[in-house]
Jmol script that loads the backbone (N, CA, C; Angstrom):
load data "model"
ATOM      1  N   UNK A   1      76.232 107.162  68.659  1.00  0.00           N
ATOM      2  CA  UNK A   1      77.564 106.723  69.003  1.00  0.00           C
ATOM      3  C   UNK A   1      78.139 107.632  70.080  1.00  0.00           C
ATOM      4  N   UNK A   2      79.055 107.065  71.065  1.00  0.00           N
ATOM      5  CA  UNK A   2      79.365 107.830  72.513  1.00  0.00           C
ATOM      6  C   UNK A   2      80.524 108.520  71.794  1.00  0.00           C
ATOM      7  N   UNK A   3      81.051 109.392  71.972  1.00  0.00           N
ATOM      8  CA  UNK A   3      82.681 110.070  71.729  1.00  0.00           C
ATOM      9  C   UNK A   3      83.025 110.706  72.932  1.00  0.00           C
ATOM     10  N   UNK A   4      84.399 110.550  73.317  1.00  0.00           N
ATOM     11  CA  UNK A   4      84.964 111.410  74.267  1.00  0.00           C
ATOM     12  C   UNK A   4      85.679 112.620  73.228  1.00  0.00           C
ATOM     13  N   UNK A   5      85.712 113.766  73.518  1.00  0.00           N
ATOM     14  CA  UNK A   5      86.669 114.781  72.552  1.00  0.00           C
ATOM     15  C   UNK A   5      87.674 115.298  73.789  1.00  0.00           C
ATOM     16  N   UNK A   6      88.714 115.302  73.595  1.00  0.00           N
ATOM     17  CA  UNK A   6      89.718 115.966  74.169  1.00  0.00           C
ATOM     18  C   UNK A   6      90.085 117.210  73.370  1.00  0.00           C
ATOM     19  N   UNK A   7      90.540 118.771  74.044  1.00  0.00           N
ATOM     20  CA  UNK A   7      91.107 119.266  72.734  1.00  0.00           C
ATOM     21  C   UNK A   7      92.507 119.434  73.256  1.00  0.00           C
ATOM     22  N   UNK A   8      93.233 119.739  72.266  1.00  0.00           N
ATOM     23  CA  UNK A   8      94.917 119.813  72.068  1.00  0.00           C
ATOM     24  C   UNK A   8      95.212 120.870  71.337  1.00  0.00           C
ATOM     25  N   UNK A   9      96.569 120.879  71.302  1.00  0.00           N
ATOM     26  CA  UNK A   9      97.261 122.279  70.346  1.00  0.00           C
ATOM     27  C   UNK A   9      96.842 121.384  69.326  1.00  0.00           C
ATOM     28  N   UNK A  10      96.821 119.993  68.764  1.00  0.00           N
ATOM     29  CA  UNK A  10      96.780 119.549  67.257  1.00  0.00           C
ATOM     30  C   UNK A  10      94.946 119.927  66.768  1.00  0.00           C
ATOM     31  N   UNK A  11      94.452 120.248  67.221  1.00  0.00           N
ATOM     32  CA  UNK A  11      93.136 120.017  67.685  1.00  0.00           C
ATOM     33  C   UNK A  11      92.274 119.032  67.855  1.00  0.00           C
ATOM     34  N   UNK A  12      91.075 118.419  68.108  1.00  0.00           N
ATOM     35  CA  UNK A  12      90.353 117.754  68.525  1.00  0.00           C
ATOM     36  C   UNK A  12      90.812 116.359  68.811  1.00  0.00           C
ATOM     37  N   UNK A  13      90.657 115.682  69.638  1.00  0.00           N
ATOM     38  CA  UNK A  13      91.421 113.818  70.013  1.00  0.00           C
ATOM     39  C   UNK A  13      90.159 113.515  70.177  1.00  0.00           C
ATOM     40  N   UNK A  14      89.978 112.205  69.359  1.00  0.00           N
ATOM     41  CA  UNK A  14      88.384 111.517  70.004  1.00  0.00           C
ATOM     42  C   UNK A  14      89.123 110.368  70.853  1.00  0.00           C
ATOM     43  N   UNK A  15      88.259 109.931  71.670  1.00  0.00           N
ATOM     44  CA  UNK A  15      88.847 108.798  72.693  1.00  0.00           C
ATOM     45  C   UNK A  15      87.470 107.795  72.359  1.00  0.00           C
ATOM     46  N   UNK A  16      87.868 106.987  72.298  1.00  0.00           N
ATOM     47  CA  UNK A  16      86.770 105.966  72.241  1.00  0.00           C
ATOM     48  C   UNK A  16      86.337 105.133  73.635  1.00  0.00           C
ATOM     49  N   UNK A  17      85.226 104.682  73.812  1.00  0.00           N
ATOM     50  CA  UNK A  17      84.588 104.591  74.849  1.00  0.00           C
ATOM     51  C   UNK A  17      85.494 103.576  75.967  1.00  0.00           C
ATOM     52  N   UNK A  18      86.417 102.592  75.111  1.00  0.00           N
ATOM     53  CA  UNK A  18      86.900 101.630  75.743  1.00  0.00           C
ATOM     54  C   UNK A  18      87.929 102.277  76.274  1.00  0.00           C
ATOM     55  N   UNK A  19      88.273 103.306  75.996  1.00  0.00           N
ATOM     56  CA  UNK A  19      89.447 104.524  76.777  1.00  0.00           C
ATOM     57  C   UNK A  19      89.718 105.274  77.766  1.00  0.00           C
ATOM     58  N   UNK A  20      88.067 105.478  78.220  1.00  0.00           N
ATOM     59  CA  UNK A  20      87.867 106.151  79.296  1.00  0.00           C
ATOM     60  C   UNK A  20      87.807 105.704  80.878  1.00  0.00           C
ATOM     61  N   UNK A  21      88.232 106.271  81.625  1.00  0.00           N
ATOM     62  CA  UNK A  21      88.209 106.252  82.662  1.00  0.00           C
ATOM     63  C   UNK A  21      87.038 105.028  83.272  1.00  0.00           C
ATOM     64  N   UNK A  22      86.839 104.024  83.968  1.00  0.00           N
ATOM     65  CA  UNK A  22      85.697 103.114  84.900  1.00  0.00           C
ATOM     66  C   UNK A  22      85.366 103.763  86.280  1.00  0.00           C
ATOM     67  N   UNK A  23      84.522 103.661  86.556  1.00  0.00           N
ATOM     68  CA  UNK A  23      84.081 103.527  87.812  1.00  0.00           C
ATOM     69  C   UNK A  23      83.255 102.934  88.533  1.00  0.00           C
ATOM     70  N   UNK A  24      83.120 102.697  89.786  1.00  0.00           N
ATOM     71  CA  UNK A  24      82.489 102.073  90.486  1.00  0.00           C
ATOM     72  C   UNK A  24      82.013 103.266  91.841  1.00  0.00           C
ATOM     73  N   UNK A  25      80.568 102.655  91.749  1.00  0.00           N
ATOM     74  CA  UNK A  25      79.796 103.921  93.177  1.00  0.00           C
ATOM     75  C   UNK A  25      79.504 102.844  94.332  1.00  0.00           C
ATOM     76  N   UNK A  26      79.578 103.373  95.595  1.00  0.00           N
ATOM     77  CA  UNK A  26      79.970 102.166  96.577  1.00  0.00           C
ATOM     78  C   UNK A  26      78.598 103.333  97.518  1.00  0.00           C
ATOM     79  N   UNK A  27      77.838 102.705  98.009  1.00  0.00           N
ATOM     80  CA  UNK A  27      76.878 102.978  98.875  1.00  0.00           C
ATOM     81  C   UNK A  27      76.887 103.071 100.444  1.00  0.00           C
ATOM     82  N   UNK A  28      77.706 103.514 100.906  1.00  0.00           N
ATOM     83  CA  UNK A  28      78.111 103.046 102.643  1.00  0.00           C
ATOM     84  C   UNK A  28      77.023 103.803 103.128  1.00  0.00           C
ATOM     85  N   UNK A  29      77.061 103.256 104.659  1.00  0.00           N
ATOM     86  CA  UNK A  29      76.433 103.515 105.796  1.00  0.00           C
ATOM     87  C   UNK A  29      77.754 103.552 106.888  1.00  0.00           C
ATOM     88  N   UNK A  30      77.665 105.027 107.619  1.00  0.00           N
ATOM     89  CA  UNK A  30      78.388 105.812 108.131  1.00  0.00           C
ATOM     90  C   UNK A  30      77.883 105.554 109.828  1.00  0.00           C
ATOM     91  N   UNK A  31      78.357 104.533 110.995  1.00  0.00           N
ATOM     92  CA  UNK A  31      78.002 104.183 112.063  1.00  0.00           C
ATOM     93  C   UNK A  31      78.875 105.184 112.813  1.00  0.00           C
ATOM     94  N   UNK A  32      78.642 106.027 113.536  1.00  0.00           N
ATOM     95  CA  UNK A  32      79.016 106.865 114.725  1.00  0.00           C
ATOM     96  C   UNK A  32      78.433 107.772 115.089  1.00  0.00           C
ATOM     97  N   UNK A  33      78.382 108.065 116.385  1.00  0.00           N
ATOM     98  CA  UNK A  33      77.362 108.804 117.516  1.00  0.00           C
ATOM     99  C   UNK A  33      77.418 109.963 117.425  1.00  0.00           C
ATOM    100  N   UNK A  34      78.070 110.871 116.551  1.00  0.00           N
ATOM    101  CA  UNK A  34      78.434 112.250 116.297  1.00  0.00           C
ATOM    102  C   UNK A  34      77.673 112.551 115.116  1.00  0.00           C
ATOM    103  N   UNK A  35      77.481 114.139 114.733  1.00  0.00           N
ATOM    104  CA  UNK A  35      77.157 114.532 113.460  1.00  0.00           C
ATOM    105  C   UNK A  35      78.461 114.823 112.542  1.00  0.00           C
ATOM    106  N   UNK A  36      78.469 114.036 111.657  1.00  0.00           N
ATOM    107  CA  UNK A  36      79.695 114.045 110.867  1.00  0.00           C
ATOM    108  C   UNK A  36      79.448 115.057 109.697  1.00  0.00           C
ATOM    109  N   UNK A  37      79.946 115.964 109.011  1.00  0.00           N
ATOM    110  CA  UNK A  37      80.153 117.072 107.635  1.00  0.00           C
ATOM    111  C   UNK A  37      80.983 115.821 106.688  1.00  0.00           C
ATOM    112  N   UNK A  38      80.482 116.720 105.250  1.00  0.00           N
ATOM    113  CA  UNK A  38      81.206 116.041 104.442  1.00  0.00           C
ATOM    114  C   UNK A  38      82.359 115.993 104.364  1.00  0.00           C
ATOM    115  N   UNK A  39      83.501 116.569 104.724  1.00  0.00           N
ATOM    116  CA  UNK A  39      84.482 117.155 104.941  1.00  0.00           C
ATOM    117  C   UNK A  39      85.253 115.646 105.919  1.00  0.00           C
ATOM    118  N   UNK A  40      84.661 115.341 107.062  1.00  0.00           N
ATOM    119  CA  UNK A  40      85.029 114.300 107.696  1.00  0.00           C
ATOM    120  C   UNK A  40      84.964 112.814 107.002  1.00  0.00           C
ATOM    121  N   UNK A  41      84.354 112.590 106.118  1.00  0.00           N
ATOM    122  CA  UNK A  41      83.657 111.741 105.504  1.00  0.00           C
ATOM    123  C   UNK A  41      84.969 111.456 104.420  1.00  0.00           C
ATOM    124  N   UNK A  42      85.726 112.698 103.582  1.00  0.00           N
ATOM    125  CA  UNK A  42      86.970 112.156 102.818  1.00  0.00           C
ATOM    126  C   UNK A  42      87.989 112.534 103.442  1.00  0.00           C
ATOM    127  N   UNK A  43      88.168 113.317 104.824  1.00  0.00           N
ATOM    128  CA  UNK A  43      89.006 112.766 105.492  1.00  0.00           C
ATOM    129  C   UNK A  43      89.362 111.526 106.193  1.00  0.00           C
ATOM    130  N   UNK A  44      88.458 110.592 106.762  1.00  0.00           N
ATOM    131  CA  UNK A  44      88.377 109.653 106.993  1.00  0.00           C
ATOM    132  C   UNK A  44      89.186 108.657 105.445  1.00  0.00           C
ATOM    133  N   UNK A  45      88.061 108.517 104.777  1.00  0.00           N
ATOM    134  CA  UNK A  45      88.414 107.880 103.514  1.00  0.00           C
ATOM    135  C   UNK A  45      90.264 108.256 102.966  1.00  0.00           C
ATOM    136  N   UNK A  46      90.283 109.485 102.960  1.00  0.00           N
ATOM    137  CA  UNK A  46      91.977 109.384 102.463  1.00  0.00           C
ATOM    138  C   UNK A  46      92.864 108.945 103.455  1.00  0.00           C
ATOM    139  N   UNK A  47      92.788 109.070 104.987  1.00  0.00           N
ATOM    140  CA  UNK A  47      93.821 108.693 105.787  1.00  0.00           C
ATOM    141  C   UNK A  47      93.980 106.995 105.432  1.00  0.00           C
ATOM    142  N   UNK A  48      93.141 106.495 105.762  1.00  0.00           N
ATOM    143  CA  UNK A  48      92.473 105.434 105.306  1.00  0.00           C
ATOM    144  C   UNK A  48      92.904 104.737 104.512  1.00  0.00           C
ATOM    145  N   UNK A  49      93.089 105.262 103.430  1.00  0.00           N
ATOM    146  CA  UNK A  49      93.743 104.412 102.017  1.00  0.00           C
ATOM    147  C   UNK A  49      95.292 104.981 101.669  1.00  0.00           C
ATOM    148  N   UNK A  50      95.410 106.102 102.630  1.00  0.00           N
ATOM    149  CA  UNK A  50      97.119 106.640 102.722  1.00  0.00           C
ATOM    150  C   UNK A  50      97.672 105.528 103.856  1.00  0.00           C
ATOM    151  N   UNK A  51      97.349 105.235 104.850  1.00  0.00           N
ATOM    152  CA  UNK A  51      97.611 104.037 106.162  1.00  0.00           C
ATOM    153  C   UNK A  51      97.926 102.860 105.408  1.00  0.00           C
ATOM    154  N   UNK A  52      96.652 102.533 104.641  1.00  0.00           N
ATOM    155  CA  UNK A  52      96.877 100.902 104.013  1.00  0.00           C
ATOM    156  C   UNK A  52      97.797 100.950 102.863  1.00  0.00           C
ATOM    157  N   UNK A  53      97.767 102.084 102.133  1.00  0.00           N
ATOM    158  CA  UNK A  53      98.275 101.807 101.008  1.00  0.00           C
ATOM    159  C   UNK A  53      99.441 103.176 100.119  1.00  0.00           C
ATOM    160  N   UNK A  54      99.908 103.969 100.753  1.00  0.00           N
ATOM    161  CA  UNK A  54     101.113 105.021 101.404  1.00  0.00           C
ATOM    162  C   UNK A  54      99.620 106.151 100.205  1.00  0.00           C
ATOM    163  N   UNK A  55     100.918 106.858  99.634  1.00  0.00           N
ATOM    164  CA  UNK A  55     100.778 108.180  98.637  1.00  0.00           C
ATOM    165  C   UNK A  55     100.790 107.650  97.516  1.00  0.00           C
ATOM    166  N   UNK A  56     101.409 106.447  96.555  1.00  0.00           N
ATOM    167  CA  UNK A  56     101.037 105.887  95.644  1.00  0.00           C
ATOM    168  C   UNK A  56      99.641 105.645  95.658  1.00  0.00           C
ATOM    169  N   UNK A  57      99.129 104.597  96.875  1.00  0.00           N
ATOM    170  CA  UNK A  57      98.058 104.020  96.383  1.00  0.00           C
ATOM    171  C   UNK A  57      96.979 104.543  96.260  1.00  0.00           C
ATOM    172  N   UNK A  58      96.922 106.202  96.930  1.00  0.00           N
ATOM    173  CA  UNK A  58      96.070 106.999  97.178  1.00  0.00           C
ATOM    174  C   UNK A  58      95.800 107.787  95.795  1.00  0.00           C
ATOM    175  N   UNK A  59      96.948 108.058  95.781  1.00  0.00           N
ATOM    176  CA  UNK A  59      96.765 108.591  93.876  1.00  0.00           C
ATOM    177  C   UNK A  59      95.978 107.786  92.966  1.00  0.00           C
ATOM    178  N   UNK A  60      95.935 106.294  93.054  1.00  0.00           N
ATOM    179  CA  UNK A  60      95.199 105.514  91.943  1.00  0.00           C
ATOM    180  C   UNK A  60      94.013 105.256  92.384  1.00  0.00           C
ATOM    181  N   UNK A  61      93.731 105.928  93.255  1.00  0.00           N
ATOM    182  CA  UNK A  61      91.727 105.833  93.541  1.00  0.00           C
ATOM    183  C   UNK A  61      90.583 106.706  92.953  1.00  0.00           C
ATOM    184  N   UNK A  62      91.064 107.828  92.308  1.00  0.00           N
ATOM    185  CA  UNK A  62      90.576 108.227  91.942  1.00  0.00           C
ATOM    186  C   UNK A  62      88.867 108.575  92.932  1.00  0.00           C
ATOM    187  N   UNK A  63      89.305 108.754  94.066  1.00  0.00           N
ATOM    188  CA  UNK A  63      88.095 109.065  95.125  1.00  0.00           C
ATOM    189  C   UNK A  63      87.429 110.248  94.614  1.00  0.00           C
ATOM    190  N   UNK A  64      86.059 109.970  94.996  1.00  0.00           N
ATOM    191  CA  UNK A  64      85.272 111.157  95.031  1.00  0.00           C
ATOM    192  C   UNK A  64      83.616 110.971  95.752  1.00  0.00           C
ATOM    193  N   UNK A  65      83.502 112.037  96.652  1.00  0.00           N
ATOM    194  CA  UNK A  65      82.327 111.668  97.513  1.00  0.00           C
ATOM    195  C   UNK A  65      81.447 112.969  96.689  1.00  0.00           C
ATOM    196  N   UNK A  66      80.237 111.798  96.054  1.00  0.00           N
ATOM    197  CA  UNK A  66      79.224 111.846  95.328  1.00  0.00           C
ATOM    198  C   UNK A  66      78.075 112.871  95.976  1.00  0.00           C
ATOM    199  N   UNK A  67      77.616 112.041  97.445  1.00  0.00           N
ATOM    200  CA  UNK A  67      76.337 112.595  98.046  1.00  0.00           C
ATOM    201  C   UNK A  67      76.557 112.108  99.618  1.00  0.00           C
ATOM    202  N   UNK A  68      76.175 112.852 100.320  1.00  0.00           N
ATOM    203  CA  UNK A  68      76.164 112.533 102.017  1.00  0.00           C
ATOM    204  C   UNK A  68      74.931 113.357 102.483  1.00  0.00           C
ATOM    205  N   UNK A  69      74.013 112.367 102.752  1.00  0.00           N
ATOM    206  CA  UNK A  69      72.474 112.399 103.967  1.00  0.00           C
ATOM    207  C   UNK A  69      73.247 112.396 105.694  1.00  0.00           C
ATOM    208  N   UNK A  70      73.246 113.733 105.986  1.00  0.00           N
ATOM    209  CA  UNK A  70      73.753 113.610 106.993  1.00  0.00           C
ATOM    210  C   UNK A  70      72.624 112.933 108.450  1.00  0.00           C
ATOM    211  N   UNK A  71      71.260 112.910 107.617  1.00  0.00           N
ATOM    212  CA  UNK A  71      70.238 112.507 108.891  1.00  0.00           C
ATOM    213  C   UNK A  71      70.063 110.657 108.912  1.00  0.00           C
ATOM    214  N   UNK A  72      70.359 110.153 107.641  1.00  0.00           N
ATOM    215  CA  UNK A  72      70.231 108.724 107.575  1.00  0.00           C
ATOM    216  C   UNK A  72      71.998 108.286 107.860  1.00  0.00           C
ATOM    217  N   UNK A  73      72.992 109.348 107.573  1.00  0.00           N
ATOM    218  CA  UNK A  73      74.411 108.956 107.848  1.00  0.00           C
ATOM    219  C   UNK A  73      74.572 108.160 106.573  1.00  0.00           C
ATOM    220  N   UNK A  74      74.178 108.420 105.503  1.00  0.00           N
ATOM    221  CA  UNK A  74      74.249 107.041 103.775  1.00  0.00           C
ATOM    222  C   UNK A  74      74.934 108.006 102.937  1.00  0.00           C
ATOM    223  N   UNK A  75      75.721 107.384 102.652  1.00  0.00           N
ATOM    224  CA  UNK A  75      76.962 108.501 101.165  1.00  0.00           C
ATOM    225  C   UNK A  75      77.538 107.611 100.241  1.00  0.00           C
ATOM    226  N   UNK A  76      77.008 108.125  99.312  1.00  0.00           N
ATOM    227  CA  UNK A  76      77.731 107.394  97.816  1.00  0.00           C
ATOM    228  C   UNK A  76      78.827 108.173  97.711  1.00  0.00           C
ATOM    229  N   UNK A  77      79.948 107.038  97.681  1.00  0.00           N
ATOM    230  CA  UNK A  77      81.349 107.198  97.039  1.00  0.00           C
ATOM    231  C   UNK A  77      81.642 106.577  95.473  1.00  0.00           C
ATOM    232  N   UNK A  78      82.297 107.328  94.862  1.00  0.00           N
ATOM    233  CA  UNK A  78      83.168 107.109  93.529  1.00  0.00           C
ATOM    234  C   UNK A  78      84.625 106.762  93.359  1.00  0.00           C
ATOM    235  N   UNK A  79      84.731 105.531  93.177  1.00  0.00           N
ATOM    236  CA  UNK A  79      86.376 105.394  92.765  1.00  0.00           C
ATOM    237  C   UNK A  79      86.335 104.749  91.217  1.00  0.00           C
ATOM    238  N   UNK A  80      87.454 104.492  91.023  1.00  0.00           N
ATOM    239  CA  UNK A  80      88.242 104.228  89.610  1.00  0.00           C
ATOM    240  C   UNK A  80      87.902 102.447  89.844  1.00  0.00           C
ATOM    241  N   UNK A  81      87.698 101.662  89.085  1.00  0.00           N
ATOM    242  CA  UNK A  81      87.666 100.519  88.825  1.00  0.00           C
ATOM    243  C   UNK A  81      88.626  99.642  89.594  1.00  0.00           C
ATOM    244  N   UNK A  82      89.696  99.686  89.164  1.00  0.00           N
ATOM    245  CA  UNK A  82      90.955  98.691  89.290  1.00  0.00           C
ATOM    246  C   UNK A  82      90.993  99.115  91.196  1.00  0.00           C
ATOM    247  N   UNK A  83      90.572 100.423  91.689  1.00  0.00           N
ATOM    248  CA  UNK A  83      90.855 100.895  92.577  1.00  0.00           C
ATOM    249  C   UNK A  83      90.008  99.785  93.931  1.00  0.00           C
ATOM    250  N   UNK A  84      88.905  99.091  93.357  1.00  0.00           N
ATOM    251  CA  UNK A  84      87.702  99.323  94.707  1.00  0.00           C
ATOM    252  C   UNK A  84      88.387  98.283  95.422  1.00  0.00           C
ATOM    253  N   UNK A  85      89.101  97.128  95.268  1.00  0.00           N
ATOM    254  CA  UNK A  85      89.256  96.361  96.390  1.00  0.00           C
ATOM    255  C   UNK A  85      90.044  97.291  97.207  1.00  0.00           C
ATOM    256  N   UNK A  86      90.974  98.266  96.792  1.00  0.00           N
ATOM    257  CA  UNK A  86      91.668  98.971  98.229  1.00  0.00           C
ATOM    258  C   UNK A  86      90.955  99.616  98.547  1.00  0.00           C
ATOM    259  N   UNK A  87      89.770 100.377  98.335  1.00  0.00           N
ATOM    260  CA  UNK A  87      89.044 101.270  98.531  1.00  0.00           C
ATOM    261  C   UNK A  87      87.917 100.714  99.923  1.00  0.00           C
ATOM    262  N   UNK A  88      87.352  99.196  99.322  1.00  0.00           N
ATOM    263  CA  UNK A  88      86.730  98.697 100.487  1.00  0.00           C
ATOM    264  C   UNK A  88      87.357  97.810 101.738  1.00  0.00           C
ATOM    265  N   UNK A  89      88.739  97.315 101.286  1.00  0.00           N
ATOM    266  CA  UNK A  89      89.477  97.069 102.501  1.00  0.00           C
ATOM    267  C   UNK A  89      89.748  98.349 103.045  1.00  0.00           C
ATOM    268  N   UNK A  90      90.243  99.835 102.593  1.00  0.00           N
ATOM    269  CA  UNK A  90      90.682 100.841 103.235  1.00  0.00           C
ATOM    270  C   UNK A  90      89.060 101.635 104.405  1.00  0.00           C
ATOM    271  N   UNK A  91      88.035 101.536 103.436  1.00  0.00           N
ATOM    272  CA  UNK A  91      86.902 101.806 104.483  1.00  0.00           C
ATOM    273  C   UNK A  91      86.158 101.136 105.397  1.00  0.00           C
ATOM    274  N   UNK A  92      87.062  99.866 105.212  1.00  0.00           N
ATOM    275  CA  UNK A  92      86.613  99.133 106.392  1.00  0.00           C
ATOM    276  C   UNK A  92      87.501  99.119 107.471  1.00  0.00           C
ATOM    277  N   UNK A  93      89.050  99.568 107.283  1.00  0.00           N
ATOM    278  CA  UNK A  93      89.804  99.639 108.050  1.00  0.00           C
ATOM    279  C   UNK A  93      89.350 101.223 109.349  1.00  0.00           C
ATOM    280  N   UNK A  94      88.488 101.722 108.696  1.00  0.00           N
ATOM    281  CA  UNK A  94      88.123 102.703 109.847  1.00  0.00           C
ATOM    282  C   UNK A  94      87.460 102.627 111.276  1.00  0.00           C
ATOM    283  N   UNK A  95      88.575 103.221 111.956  1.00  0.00           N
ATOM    284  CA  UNK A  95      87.633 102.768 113.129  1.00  0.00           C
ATOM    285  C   UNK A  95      87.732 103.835 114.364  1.00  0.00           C
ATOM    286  N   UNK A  96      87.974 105.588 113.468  1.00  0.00           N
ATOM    287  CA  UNK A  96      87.707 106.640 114.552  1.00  0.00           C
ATOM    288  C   UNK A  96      87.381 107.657 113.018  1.00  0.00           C
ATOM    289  N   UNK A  97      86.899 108.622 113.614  1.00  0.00           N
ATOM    290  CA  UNK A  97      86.540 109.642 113.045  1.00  0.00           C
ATOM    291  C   UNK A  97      86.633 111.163 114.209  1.00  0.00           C
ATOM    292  N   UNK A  98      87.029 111.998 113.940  1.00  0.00           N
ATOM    293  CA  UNK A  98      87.318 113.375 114.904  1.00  0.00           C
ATOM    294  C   UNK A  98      87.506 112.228 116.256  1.00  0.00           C
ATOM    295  N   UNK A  99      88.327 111.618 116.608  1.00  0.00           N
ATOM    296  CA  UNK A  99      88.543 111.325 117.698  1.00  0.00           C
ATOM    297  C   UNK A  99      87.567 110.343 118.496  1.00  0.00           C
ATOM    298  N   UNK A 100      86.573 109.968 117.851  1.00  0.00           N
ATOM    299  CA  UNK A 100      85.522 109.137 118.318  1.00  0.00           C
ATOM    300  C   UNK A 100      85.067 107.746 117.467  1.00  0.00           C
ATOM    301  N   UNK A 101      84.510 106.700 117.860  1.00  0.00           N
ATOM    302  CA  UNK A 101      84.703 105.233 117.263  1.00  0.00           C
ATOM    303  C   UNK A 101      83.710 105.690 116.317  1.00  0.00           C
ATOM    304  N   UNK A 102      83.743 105.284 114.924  1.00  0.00           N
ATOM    305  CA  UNK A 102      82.869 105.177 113.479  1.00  0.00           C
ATOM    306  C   UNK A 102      83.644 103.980 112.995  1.00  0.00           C
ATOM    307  N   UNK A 103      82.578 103.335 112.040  1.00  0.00           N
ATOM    308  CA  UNK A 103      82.998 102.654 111.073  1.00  0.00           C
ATOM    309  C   UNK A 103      82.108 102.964 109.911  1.00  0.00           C
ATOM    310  N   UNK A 104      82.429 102.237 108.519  1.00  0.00           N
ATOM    311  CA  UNK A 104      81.640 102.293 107.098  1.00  0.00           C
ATOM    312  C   UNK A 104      81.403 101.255 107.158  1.00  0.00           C
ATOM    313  N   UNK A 105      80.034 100.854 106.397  1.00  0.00           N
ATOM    314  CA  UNK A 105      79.506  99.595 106.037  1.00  0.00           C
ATOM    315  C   UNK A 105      79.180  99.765 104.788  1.00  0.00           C
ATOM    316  N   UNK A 106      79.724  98.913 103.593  1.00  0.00           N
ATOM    317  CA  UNK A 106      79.365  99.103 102.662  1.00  0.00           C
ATOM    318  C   UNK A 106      77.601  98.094 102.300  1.00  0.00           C
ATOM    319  N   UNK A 107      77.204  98.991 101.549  1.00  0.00           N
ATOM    320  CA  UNK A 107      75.598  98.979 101.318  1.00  0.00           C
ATOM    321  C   UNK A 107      75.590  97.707 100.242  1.00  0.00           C
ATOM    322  N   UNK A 108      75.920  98.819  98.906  1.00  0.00           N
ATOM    323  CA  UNK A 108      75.734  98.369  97.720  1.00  0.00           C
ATOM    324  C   UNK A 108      76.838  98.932  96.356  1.00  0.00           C
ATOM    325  N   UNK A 109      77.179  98.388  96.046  1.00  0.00           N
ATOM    326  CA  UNK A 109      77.922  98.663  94.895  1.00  0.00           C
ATOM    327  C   UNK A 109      77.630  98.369  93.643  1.00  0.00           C
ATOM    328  N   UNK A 110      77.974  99.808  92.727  1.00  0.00           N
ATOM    329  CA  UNK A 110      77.130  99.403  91.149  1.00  0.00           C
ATOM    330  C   UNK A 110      78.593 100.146  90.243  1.00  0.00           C
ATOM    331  N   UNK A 111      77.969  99.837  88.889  1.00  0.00           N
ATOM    332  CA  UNK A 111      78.936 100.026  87.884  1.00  0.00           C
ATOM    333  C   UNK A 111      78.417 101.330  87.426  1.00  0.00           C
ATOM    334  N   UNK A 112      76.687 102.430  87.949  1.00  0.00           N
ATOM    335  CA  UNK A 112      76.567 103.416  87.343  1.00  0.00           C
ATOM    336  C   UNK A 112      75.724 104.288  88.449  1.00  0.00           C
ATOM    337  N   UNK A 113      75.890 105.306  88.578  1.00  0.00           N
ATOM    338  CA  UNK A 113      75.047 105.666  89.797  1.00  0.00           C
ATOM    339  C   UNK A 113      73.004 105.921  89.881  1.00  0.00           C
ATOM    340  N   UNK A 114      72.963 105.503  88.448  1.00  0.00           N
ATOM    341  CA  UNK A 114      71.342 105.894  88.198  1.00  0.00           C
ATOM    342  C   UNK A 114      71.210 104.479  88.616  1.00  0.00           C
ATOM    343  N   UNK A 115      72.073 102.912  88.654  1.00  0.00           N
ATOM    344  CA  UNK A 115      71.717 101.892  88.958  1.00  0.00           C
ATOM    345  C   UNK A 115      71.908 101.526  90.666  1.00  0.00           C
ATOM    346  N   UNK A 116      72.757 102.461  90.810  1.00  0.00           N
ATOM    347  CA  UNK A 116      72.816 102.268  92.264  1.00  0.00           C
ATOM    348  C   UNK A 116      71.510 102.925  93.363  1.00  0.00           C
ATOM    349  N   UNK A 117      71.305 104.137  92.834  1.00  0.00           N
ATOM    350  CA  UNK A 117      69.925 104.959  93.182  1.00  0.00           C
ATOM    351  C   UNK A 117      68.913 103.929  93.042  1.00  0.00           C
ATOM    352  N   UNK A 118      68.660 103.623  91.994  1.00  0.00           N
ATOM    353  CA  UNK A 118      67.750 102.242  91.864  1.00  0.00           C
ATOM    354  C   UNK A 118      67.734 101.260  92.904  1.00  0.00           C
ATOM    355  N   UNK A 119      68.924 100.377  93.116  1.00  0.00           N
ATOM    356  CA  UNK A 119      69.124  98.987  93.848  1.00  0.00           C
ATOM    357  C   UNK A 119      69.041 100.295  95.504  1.00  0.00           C
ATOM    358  N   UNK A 120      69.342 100.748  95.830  1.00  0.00           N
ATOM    359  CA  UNK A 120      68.874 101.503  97.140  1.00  0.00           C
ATOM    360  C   UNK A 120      67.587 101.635  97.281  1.00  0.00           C
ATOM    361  N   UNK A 121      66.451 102.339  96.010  1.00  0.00           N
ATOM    362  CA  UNK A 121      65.230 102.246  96.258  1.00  0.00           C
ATOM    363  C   UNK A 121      64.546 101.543  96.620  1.00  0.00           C
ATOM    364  N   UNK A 122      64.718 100.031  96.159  1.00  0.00           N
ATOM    365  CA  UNK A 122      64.382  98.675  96.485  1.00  0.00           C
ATOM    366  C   UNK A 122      64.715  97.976  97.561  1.00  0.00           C
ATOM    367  N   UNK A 123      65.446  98.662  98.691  1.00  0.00           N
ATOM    368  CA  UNK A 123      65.856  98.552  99.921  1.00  0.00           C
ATOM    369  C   UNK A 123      64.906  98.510 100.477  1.00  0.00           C
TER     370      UNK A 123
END
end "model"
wireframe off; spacefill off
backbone 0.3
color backbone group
């Protein structure tokens, strides 16, 4: 059986599985003529979803950049469930990076990242 434990001053909180946090891992491909750092990669991504969608909407994404191949330019991103349609309208809305034209193409999207590693292998 899965348990989440939280602890507290009361002590221990179990959370049950239907409680926890969702996510979704989004597979992009990173198009621009520069060598990009990871660093550029969630800067891009937060302006991005701060433009489309202010400081609220940025808070409910729950972003997080997973892995970046800087020689193939391929990076798995992590957001929150409810989050991904702003997440893939916001990374598609890119269209500079340090001052020069990039865009994201999203690859593949999965509900777990050992399934997404998978559906990439089979690429």
């Amino acid at each position: 059986m899965w348990r989440l434990v939280y602890a507290s001053s009361e002590g221990e909180i179990v959370v049950s599985k239907a409680m926890r946090p969702r996510y979704r891992y989004l597979a992009v491909k990173v198009d621009s003529q520069q060598l990009l750092e990871e660093r550029d990669i969630i800067e891009a991504v937060w302006k991005a979803v701060a433009q489309l969608f202010g400081e609220y909407g940025a808070s409910q994404i729950g972003f997080f950049l997973v892995k970046y191949d800087k020689q193939s330019k391929q990076a798995i991103l992590r957001c929150s469930l409810k989050a991904l349609p702003m997440v893939k309208a916001s990374i598609a809305s890119v269209t500079k990076m340090k001052e020069k034209p990039a865009a994201f193409h999203t690859l593949k999207i999965s509900g777990t990242l050992k399934a997404l590693l998978g559906k990439m292998s089979n690429c």
